[in-house]
N, C-alpha and C positions, 0 to 999 in steps of 0.2 A: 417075684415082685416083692418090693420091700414092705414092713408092717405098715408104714407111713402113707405108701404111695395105693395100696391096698386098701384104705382106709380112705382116703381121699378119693378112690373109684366108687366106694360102696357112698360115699354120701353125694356125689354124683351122681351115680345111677339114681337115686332117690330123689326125684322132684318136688317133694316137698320141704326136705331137707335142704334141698340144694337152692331153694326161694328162701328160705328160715336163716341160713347162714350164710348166704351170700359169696360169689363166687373169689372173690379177693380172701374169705375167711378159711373158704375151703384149703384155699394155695396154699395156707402157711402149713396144712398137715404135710404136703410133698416134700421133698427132695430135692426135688426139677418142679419145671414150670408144670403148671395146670393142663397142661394138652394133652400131658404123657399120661394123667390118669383119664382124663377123655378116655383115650387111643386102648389104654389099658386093658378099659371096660369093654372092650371090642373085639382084643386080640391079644395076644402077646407083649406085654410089656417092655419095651427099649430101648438102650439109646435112640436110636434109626429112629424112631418114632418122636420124641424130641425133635432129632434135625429135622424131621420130616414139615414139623408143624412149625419149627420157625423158619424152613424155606417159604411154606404157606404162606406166612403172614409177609415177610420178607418181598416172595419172589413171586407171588401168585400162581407159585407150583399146583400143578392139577391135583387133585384127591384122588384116591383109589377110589373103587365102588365102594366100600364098604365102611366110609366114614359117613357120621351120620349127619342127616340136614342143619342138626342144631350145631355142631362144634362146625362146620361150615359157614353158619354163619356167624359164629365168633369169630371166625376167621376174617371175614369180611369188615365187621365194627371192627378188630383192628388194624387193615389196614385203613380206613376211614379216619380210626385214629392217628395214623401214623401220616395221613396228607394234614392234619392240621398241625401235628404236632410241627412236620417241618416246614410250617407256614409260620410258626410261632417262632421257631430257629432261628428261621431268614430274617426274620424279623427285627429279632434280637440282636446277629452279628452282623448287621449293618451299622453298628453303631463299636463293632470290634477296632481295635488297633494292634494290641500283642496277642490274641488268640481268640480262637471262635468258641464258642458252644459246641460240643463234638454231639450232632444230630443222631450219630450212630448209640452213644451211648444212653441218650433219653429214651430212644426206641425202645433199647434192649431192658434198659430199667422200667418202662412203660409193661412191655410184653412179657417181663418174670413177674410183676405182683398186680399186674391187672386186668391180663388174658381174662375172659367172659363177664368181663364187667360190660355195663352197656356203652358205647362209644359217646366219648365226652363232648361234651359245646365246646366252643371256639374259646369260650374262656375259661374253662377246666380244661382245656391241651393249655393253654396262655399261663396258667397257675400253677401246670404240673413242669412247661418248661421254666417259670421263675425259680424253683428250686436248684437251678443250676449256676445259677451267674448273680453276681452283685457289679450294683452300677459306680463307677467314682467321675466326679468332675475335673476336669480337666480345662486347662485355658492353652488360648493360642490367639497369635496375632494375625488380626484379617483384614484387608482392606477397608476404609470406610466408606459408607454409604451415603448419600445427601449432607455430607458436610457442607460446612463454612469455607470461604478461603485459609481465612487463621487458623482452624480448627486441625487438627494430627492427622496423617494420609493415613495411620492405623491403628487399630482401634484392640483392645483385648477380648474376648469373645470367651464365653462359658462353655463347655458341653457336653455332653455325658458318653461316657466308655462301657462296653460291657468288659467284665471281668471273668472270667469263667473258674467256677468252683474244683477245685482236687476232688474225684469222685466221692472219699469219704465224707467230705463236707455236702457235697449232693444230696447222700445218701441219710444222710442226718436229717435235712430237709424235707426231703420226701417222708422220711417217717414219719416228721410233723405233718404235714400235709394229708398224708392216709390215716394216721392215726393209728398206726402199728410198725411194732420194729421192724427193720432189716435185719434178719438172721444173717450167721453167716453163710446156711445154706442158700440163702438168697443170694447173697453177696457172689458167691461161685457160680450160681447158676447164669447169674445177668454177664459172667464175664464169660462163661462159656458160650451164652449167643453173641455176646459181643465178637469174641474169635471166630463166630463160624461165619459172621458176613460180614467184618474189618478185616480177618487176617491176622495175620502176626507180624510182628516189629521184624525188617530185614528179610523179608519172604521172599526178595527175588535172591537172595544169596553176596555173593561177591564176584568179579571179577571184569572184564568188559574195559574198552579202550577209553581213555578218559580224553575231553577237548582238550586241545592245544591253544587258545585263545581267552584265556580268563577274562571275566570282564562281569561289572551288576549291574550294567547298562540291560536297558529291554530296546530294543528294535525293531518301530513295526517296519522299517523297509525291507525287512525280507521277507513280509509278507505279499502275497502276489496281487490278492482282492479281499483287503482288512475292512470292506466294508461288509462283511459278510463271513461268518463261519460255517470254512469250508476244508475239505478234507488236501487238498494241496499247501494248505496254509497250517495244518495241522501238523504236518510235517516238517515243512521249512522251519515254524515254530521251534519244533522238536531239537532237529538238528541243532537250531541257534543255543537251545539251554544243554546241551553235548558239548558245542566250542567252545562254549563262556562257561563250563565247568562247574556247574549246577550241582549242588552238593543233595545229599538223603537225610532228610530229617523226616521221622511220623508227623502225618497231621497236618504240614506246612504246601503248600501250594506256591510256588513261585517269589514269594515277598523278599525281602531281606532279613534276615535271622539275626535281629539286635538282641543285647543281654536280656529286653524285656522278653521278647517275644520268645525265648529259647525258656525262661523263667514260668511261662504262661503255660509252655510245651510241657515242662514241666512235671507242674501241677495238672492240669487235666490228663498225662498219659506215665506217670511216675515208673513203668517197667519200661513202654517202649519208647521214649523218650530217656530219660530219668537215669534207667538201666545203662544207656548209651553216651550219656554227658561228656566222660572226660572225651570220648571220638570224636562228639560234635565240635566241643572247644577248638580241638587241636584242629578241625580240617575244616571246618563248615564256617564257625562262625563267623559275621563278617560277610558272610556272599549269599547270593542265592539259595534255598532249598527247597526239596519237592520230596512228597512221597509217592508212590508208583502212578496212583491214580491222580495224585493230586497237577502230574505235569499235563495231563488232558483237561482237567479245572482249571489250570492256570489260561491255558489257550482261550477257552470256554470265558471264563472270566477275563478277559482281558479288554479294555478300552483302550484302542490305537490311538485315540487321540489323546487322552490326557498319561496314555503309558504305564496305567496304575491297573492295577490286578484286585477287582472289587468282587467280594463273595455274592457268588448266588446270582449272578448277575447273567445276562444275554442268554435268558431261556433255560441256563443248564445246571440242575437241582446239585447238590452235594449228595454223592452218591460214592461206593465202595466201586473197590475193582469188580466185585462177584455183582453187584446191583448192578453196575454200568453193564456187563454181561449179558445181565438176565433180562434188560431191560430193551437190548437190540433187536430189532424187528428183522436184522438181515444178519446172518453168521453162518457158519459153518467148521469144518472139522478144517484142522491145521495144512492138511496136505494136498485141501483147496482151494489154498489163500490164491484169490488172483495177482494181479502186476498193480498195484493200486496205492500209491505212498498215499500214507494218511488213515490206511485204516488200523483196526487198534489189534494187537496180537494175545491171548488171554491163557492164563492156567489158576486151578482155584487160587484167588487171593492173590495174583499179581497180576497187572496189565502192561502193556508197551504199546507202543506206536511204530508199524511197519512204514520203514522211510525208501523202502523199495531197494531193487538189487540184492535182495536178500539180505538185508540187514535191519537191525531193530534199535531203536532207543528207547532204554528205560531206567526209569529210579530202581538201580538195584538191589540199593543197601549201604549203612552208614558209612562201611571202611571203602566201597566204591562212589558212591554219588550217580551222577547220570551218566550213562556210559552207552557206546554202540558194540552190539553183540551180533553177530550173525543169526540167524535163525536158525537156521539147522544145526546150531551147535546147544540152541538153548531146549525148552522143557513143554513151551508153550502148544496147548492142545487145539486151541479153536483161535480163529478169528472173526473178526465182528466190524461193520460199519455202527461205528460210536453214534447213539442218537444225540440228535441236537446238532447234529455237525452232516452238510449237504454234502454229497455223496455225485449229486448230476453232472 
């Protein structure tokens, strides 16, 4: 164990210390988050033990026996924290146009500098997500309302955009906010939980048949009963953004990929976005994109009638491939998927949609986009009936 992280156990173990300097002061001795010297003081110091507690908080992973009642229930204030935090999210990117608030990454900066803090009010999650996005005005023209005959059929209308911050600017904010810097031990640590339950930029790989039908039309007539999300319609969905040639961009869910919105990708995801730019220019921009999970959000968020792809919407949270996973009440191991188009096909960090006959469609990767793979040709270990999506 390192001097740091050894030091941050012993003033842990100390309950009077550990009231005296409060749990967000103790962090800044660590390395890694607050959990691993918890876990420390317990046992053997380790990575594993890291991932272990940010599946906890994450995934409502069980405990071994031998974790104690208190860091249990630090475990529990933050996932408490983390339902309001993405209650404050939703909130916010309802009023997005080129890019959302990335939920994952408030979490992961939430749970590196403020593991055993006590879980916050509705408006301290409300304050901690403001550090992430600035708002600008915006105009547009709307029909009028209770006009005159003489009067303009339309009218110009104000309204406000969220804008979402490049993480360094986040992270400058939060420090205001807390009132302590962001190391750059911090700074690595929030992106190591960030990769253990986002993933990596391009995680299903490359390769997979691409659609023959280009097109950035959405069409709910292929769905079979769009009043309702359901697993037959999950797939025809699927298929439809395979023919029409659905390109891979991180982050994005189904929209159109304008100069803003590829600008917005940007800045909130500067590697896996950023890192990939000139690939997106050349083959994406212009059309549809999705990232692995985000073509099950797009389904998920999808209004048949007005044809627009609105976050957070028809029940179904913004959630990672590993979350949507962890999150199924029904799944199993790969080599007992049954005959079932629609259900979703899983390996850490990338998801598909089994469209049946043995084959799969997923966002695979920037220089492929969405493509149909066989199954038995690809990686995938388990499948899962997606919650939020009927199944009867």
């Amino acid at each position: 164990m390192s001097a740091a992280a050894t030091l941050a156990a012993v003033l842990l173990a100390n309950d009077k210390t550990r009231s005296a300097l409060g749990w967000a002061v103790v962090a800044v001795f660590s390395p890694i988050i607050v959990t691993v010297a918890v876990l420390c003081a317990i046992g053997s110091g380790s990575a594993a033990h890291n991932n272990a507690a940010v599946k906890a908080c994450f995934y409502g992973s069980a405990y071994s026996s031998d974790v104690p009642v208190e860091y249990q229930a630090h475990v529990e204030d933050m996932r408490s924290a983390f339902s309001l935090l993405s209650s404050a999210v939703a909130a916010v990117n309802e009023q997005a146009e080129d890019g959302t608030v990335d939920l994952i990454r408030v979490e992961s900066v939430f749970l590196s500098l403020c593991f055993g803090e006590d879980a916050p009010s509705e408006r301290a999650a409300n304050r901690f997500v403001d550090c992430f996005y600035s708002t600008e005005t915006r105009t547009r023209t709307v029909e009028a309302t209770d006009r005159e005959p003489d009067e303009p059929e339309t009218v110009q209308d104000s309204y406000a955009v969220t804008i979402p911050y490049a993480p360094e600017e986040a992270y400058a904010n939060v420090a205001v906010l807390l009132g302590r810097q962001i190391t750059p031990a911090d700074q690595k640590n929030i992106e190591h939980i960030y990769a253990m339950i986002a993933g990596s930029a391009d995680s299903g790989g490359d390769g997979g048949a691409r659609g023959s039908q280009p097109s950035i039309d959405l069409d709910a007539s292929v769905l079979i009963n769009p009043g309702t999300k359901n697993a037959a319609d999950l797939a025809a969905y699927a298929e439809y953004a395979w023919r029409s040639g659905w390109g891979y961009v991180w982050g994005s869910y189904g929209n159109l990929l304008t100069e803003a919105s590829l600008q917005s990708l940007i800045r909130q995801y500067p590697e896996m976005v950023g890192g990939y730019e000139s690939t997106i220019r050349a083959k994406w921009l212009g059309g549809r994109t999705t990232d692995c999970v985000g073509l099950i959000k797009s389904y998920g968020w999808l209004d048949p009638d007005t044809l627009t792809i609105r976050y957070g919407t028809n029940g179904m949270p913004d959630v990672t491939a590993n979350q949507m996973y962890h999150a199924a009440t029904v799944s199993g191991s790969i080599d007992t998927i049954p005959e079932v188009p629609g259900l979703a096909v899983w390996c850490e960090g990338h998801i598909g949609v089994y469209v049946g006959g043995g084959y799969v469609v997923e966002a695979r990767g920037t220089s492929s986009g969405v493509v149909m793979t066989k199954l038995a040709e690809r990686h995938f270990t388990h499948w899962l009936q997606v919650p939020y999506i009927n199944y009867d």
